[in-house]
C-alpha positions in Angstrom: 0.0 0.0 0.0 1.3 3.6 -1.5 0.5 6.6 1.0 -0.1 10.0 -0.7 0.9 12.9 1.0 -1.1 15.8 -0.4 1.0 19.1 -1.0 -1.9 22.1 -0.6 0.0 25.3 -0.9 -2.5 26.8 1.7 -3.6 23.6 4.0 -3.0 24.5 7.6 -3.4 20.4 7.8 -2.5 17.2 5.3 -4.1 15.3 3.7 -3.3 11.7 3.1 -4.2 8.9 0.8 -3.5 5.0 0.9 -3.3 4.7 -3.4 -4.0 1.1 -4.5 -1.7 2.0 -8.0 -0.2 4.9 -9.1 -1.7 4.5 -13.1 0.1 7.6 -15.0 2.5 10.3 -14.3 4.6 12.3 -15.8 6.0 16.1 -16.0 4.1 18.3 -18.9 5.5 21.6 -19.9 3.6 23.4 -17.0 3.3 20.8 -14.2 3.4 17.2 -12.7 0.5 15.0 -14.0 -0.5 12.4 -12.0 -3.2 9.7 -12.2 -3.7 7.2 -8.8 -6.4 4.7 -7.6 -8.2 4.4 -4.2 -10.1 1.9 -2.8 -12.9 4.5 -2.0 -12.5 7.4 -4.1 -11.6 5.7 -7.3 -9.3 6.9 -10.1 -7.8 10.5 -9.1 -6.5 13.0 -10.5 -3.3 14.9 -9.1 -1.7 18.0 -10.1 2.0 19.2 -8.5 0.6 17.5 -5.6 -3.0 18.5 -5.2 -6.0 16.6 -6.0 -8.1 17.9 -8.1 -10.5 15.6 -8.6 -11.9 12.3 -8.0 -14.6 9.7 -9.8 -16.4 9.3 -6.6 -17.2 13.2 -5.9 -15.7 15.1 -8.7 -20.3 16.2 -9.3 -20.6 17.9 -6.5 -17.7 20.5 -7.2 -18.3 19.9 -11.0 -22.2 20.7 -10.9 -22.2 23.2 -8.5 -19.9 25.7 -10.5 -21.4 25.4 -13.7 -25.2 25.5 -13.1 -25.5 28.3 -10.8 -24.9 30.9 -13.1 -26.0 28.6 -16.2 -29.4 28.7 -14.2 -29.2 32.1 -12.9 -28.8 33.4 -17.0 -32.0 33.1 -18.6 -30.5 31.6 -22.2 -27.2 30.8 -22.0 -25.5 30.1 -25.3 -22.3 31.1 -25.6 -20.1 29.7 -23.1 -16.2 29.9 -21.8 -14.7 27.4 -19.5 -11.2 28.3 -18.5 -9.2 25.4 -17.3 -10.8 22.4 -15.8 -8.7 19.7 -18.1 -11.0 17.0 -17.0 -13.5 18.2 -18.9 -16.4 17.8 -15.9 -17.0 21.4 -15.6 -17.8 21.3 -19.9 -19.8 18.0 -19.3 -22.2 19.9 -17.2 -22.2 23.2 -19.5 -23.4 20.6 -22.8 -26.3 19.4 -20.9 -27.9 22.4 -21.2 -29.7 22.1 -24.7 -30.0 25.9 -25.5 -26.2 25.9 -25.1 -24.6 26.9 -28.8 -21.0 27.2 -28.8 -18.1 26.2 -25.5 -15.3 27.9 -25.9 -12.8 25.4 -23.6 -9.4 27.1 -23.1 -6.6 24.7 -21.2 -3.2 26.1 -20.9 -2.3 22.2 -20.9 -3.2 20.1 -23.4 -1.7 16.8 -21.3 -4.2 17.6 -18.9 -6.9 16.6 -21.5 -5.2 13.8 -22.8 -4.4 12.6 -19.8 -8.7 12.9 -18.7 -9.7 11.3 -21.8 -7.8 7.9 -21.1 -8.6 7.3 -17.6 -11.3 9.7 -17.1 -13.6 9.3 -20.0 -16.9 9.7 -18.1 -15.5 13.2 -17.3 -14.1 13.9 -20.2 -16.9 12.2 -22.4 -18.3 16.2 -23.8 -14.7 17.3 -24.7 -14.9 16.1 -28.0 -18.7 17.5 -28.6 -18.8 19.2 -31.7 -20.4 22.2 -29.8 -16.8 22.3 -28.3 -13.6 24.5 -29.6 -10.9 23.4 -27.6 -7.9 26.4 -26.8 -4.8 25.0 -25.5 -4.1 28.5 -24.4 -3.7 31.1 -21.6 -7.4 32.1 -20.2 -6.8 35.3 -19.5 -5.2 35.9 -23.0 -8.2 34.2 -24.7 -10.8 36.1 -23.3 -8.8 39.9 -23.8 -11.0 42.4 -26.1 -13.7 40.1 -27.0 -16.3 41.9 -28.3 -18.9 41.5 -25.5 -20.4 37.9 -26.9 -19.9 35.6 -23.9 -23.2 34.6 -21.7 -21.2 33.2 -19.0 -17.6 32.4 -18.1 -16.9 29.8 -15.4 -12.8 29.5 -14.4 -12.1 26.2 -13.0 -8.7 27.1 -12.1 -6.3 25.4 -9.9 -5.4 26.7 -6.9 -4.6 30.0 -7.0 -0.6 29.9 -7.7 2.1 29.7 -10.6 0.5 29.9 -13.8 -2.8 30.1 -12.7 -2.3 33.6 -10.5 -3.5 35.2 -14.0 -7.1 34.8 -13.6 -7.6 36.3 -10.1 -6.0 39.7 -10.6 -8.0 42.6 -11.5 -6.8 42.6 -15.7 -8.7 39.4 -15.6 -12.0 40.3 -13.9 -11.8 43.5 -16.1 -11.0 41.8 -19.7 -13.9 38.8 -18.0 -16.6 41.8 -17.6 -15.9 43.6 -21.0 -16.6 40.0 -22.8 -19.6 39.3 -21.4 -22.9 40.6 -22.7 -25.2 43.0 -21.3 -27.0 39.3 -19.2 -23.5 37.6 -18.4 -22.7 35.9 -15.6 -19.0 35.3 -14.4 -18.3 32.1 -12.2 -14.8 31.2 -10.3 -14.1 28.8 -7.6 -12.4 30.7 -4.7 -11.1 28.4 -2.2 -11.8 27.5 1.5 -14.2 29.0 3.7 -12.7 27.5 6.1 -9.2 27.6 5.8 -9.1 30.6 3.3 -11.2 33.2 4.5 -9.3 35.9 4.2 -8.4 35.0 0.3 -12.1 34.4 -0.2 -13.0 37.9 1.0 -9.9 39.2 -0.9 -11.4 37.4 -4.0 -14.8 39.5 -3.9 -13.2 43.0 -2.9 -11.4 42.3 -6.1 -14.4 41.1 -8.1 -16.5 44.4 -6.7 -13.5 46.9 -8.4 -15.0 45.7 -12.1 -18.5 44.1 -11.5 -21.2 45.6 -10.1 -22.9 42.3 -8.6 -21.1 40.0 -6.6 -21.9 36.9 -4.1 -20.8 33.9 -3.0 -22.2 30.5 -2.4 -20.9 27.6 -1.2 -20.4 23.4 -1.5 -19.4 20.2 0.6 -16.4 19.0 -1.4 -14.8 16.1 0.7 -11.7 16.4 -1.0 -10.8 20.2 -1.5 -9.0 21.7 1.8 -11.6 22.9 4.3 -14.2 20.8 2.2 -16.9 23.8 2.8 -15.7 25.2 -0.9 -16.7 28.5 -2.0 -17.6 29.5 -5.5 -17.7 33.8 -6.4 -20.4 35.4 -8.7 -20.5 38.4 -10.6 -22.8 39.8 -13.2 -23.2 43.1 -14.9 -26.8 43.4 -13.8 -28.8 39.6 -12.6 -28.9 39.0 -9.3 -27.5 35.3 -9.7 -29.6 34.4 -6.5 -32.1 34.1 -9.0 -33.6 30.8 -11.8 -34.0 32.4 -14.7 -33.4 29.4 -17.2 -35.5 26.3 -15.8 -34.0 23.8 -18.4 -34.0 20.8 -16.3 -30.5 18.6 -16.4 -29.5 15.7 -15.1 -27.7 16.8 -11.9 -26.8 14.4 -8.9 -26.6 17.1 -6.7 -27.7 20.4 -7.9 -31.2 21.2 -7.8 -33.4 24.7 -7.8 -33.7 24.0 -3.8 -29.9 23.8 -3.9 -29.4 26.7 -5.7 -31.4 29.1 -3.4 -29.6 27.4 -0.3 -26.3 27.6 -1.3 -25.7 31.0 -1.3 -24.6 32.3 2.3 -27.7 34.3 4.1 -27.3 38.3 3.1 -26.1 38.7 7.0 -23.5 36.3 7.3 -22.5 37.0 3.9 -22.1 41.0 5.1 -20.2 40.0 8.5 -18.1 38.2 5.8 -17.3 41.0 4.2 -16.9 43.1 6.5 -14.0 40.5 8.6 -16.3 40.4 11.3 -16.2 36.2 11.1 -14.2 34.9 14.2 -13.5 31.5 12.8 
């Protein structure tokens, strides 16, 4: 039996793993790739040390970051996903029929190559003809569009090397100035638990370019601090709101989900205001 010693750049605690097999890894031009198996998790996947996703509950982080704001936009058919190599967070974004075109932009092509061997349920949409793969910087892709994106969702890594570019305030700027006049913007943004302050930092950042911004939250067992927490941002919808009642095939999301996941106003003030003691 392997132990995997999980290296989260911002865990206060460790994670560890017993791996049944260590199935693929290798070194791409950006990062380490790995690929392990667990008796209760399933196949894995690992990047420079950090899970990122597993079979067993890769839909809870997967649904929950893609249909809030698909919901929340009343017809949603022009679509970017920035990172997310697995392909999950594009899975979810095809199931919505009205959907048109997904623009998929992966600094990392291995990362895709990689998901579509050992992860094909995941990555089972990348290949949709709906989808125009970009093995390309996100932030680059989405500079001076013309306004013709309906919502954006970065499924990022954590926040570090390469991936620093899509959390500054460029970014959020060059995100709001491609979206049209009913576009939503979706990023995770870490711990609640363990991150607060880089959570709060997140929003105040968000709140310099868009003038609507929230936050709601999931369980994700295997993301440090598992009480994950996804930030909003829309030119004008209030993305507490269903707009777009296209029902999917979610394991976990659901309209009840939707309006509960979001933190109450007050808390979500205190929040913002650092008045949280934990």
């Amino acid at each position: 039996m392997i132990r995997f010693f999980e290296k989260d750049p911002y865990s206060p605690i460790q994670y560890v793993y017993e791996i049944d097999d260590i199935l693929h890894k290798e070194r791409s031009e950006f990062q380490e790739i790995m690929v392990v198996s667990n008796s209760y998790f399933g196949k894995m996947l690992i990047l420079d040390g950090v899970v990122q996703m597993t079979e067993r509950d890769e839909f809870f982080y997967h649904e929950m970051l893609t249909h809030v704001a698909m919901h929340a936009h009343p017809s949603p058919k022009r679509v970017v996903v920035i990172g997310g190599g697995d392909g999950g967070a594009v899975r979810e974004v095809v199931k919505h029929e009205g959907v048109e075109k997904v623009y998929f932009i992966e600094i990392d092509e291995r990362v895709i190559d990689v998901s579509r061997k050992f992860f094909p349920s995941i990555a089972e949409e990348v290949d949709n003809p709906k989808v125009e793969v970009h093995n390309m910087d996100g932030a680059e892709f989405i500079k001076n569009r013309p306004g013709d994106i309906d919502v954006i969702i970065v499924d990022s890594t954590d926040i570090i090397g390469f991936a620093k570019s899509l959390f500054t305030v460029d970014f959020f700027r060059s995100a709001h100035d491609a979206l049209s006049g009913d576009g939503l913007f979706v990023t995770l943004s870490e711990s609640l638990h363990f991150h607060k302050d880089m959570v709060v930092e997140i929003q105040e950042t968000m709140k310099m370019v868009f003038p609507i911004v929230d936050l709601y939250t999931a369980p994700i067992a295997t993301y440090a601090g598992n009480w994950w927490a996804f930030s909003i941002a829309s030119k004008k919808l209030d993305p507490r709101e269903i707009r777009n009642d296209h029902a999917i095939d979610a394991k976990y999301y659901s309209d009840e989900i939707h309006g509960i996941s979001f933190l109450p106003r007050g808390l979500y003030s205190k929040l913002m205001a650092r008045k949280l003691g934990w």
